[in-house]
N, C-alpha and C positions, 0 to 999 in steps of 0.2 A: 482570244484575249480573256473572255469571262470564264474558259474552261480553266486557265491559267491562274486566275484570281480564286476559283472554287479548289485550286488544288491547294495553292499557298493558307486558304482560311482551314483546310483538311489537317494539313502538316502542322497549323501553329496551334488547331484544337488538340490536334494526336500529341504534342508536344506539353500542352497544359494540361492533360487529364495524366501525362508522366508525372510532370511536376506535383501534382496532387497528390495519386497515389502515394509517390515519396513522401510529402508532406502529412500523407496519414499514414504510413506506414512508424515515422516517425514519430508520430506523435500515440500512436498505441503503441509503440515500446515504451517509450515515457510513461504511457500510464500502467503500466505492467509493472516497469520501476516503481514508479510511486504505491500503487499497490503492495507487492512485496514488502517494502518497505513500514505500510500502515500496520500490514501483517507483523511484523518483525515489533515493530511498539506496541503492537496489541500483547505479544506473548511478553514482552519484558512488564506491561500493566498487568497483566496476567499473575505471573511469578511475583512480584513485588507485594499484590494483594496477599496470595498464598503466604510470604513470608510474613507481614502482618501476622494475619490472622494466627498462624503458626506459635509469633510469639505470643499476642495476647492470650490464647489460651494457654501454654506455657508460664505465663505470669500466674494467670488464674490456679490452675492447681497450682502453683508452687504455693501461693499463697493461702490457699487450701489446704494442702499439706500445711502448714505453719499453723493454722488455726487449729486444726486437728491433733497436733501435737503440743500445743500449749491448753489442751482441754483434757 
């Protein structure tokens, strides 16, 4: 009888460290997702900066040009 009872507490650990596994398996794809994705918004703050900056100095000389030319 107690060898009986030590198999069924065997089976139902062998059973919850499945369920786990899964449970983390699943749960670092998600965070793989959400990563990639951090990544993915970094590079469009990335680019958006760039384009900024891009224009204001384009402003700057043009307006430098214009002073230049009116002197």
């Amino acid at each position: 009888m107690n060898n009986n009872n030590n198999h069924k507490k065997l089976s139902t650990q062998s059973r919850e460290r499945g369920h786990f596994a899964t449970k983390n398996q699943e749960i670092f794809r998600e965070l793989r997702e959400i990563k990639n994705e951090v990544k993915e918004v970094k590079k469009l703050l990335v680019a958006n900066s760039l384009r900024r900056l891009i224009d204001n100095y384009d402003k700057i000389t043009h307006a430098k040009q214009r002073k230049l030319e009116k002197e």
